[in-house]
C-alpha positions in Angstrom: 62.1 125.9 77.5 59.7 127.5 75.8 59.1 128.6 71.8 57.8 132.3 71.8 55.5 132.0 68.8 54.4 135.2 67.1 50.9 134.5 66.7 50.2 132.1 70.0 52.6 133.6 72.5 54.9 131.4 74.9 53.7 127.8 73.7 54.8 125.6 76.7 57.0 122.3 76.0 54.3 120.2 76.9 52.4 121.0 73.8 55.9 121.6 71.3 57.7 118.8 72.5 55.8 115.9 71.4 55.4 117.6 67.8 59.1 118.1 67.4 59.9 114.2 68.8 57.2 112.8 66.5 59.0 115.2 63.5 62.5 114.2 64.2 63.2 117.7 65.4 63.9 117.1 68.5 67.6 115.6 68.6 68.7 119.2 66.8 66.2 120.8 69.8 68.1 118.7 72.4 71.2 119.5 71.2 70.6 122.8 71.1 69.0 123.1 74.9 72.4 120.5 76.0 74.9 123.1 74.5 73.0 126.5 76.1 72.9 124.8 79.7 76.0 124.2 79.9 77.4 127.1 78.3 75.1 128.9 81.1 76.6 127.2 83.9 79.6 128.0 83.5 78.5 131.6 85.1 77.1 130.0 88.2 78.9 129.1 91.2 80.7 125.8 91.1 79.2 123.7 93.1 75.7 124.4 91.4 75.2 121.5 88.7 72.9 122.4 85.4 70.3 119.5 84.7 68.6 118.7 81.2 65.8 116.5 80.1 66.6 114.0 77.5 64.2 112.9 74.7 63.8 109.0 74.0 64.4 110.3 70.3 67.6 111.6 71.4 68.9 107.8 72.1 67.9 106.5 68.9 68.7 108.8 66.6 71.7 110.6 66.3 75.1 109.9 68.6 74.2 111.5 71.9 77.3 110.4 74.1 79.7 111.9 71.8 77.4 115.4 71.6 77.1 115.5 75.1 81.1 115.4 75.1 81.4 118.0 72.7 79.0 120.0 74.7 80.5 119.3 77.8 84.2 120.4 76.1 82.8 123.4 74.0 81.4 124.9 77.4 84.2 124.0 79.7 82.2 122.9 81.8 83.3 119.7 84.3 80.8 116.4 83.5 80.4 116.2 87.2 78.3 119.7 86.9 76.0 117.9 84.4 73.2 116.1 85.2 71.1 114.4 82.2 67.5 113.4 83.2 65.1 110.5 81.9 61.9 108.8 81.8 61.5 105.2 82.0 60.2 105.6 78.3 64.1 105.3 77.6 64.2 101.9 78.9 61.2 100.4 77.8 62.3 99.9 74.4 65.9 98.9 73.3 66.9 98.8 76.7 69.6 97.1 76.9 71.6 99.6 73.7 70.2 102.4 76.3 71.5 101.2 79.6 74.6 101.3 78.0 74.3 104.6 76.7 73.9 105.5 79.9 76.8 103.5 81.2 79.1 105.0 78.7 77.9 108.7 80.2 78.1 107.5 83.9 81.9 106.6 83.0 82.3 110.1 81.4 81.3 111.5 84.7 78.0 113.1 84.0 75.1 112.1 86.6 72.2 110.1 85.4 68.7 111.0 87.1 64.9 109.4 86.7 61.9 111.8 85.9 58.4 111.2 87.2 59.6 108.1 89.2 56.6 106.5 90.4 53.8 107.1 88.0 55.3 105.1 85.1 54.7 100.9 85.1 58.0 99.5 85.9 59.8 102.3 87.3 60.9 100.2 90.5 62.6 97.0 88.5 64.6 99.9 86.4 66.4 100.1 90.0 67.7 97.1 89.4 68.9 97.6 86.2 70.9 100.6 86.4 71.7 102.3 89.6 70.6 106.3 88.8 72.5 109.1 90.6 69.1 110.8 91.3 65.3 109.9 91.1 62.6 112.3 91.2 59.2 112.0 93.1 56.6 113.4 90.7 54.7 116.7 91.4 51.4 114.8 91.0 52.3 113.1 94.8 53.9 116.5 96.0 49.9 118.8 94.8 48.0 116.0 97.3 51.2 115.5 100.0 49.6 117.6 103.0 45.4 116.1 102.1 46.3 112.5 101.0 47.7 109.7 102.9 48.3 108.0 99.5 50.6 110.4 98.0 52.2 110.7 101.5 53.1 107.0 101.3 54.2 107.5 98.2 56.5 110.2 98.6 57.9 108.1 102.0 58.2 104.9 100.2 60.2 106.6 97.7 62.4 108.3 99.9 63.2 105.3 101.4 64.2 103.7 98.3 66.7 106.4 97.1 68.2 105.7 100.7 68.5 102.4 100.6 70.1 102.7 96.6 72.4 105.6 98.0 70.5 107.9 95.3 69.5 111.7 95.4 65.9 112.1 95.7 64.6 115.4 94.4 60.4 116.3 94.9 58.9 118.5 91.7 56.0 120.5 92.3 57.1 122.2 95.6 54.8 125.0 96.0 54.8 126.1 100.1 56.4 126.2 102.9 54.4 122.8 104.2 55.2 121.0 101.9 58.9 121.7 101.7 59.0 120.7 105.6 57.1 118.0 105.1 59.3 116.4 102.2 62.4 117.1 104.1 60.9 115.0 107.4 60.2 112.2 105.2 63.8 112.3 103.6 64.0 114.1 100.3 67.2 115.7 100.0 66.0 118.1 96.8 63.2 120.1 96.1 62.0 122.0 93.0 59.0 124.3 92.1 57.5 127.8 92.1 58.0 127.7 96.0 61.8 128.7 95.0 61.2 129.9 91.7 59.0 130.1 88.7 60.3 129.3 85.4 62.6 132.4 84.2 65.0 133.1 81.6 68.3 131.6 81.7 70.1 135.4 82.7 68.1 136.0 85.8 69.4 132.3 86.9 72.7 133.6 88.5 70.3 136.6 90.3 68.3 133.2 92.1 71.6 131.4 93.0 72.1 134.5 94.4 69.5 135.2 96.6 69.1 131.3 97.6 72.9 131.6 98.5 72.3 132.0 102.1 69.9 128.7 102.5 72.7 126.3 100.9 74.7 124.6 102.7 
């Protein structure tokens, strides 16, 4: 996402996303970003599943299982196509009202992944507590995965986690060919980043589904 301001350009969400969340903006924002995705996938092929961030903001405020329903059921779209994807942020407060937020959109169908997993305090005993469909090794271990055995341990370490919890473990920040190989030796099932695709807008989507068509299985 990004907000095309007239004056400043493309602002990227990094900078506009905090405002919005610290303005109370950002549960009409989300909703807004929910109901696009998945009215977009419904023009991609159907074993290709649309993924969207969620905002901490989003749980408090505002009735988020029933608005990801309507989204859902506006669109058409199957909840199995939907993926909905948090930072441990969501659990560290009000965590138990949130787990079962989550549990009542786990039931629904929709799949339930971690963000940044690994740089946050407590992201490991959140495992414990709810059992994600998918957790995602930060791009800050992918940039050093090829120069430092540290991130390399890492990115192992977490592999072997989603293994042993049956989850989907998807590496951000995938910029080469190295890398990619790498990640795939050590056990990541997913990878995202520039190396497929820089960030476009949502029509050229089904014009990189279609060129990536070949390498999926």
């Amino acid at each position: 996402m990004r907000w095309h301001h007239k004056e400043r350009g493309p602002i990227p969400p990094a900078e506009f996303i905090p405002v919005a969340e610290e303005m109370g903006l950002i549960v009409q924002l989300g909703e807004w970003a929910l109901r696009n995705a998945c009215m977009e996938a419904t023009h991609w092929p159907d074993d290709v599943r649309v993924s969207v961030n969620l905002s901490p903001v989003q749980f408090s405020k505002g009735n988020l299982v029933s608005t990801v329903v309507s989204a859902l059921a506006s669109a058409g779209l199957p909840a199995s196509r939907l993926e909905l994807e948090i930072t441990e942020s969501v659990l560290l407060e009000k965590s138990e009202r949130n787990i079962a937020i989550l549990n009542q959109l786990r039931e629904f169908g929709v799949r339930i992944s971690m963000d940044d997993f690994g740089t946050g305090y407590s992201s490991i005993g959140y495992l414990r507590s709810f059992l994600f469909d998918k957790i995602k090794i930060d791009q800050s271990f992918v940039r050093d995965l090829l120069i430092d055995k540290g991130s390399l341990a890492i990115v192992r370490a977490i592999a072997s986690l989603g293994v042993s919890f049956g989850m989907t473990t998807t590496a951000e920040g995938v910029e080469t060919e190295e890398q990619m190989r790498c990640l795939n030796l050590e056990g990541c099932i997913e990878v995202q980043g520039y190396f497929y695709s820089k960030p476009i807008p949502a029509s050229e989507v089904t014009g990189v589904l279609a060129r990536l068509q070949p390498a999926r299985p």
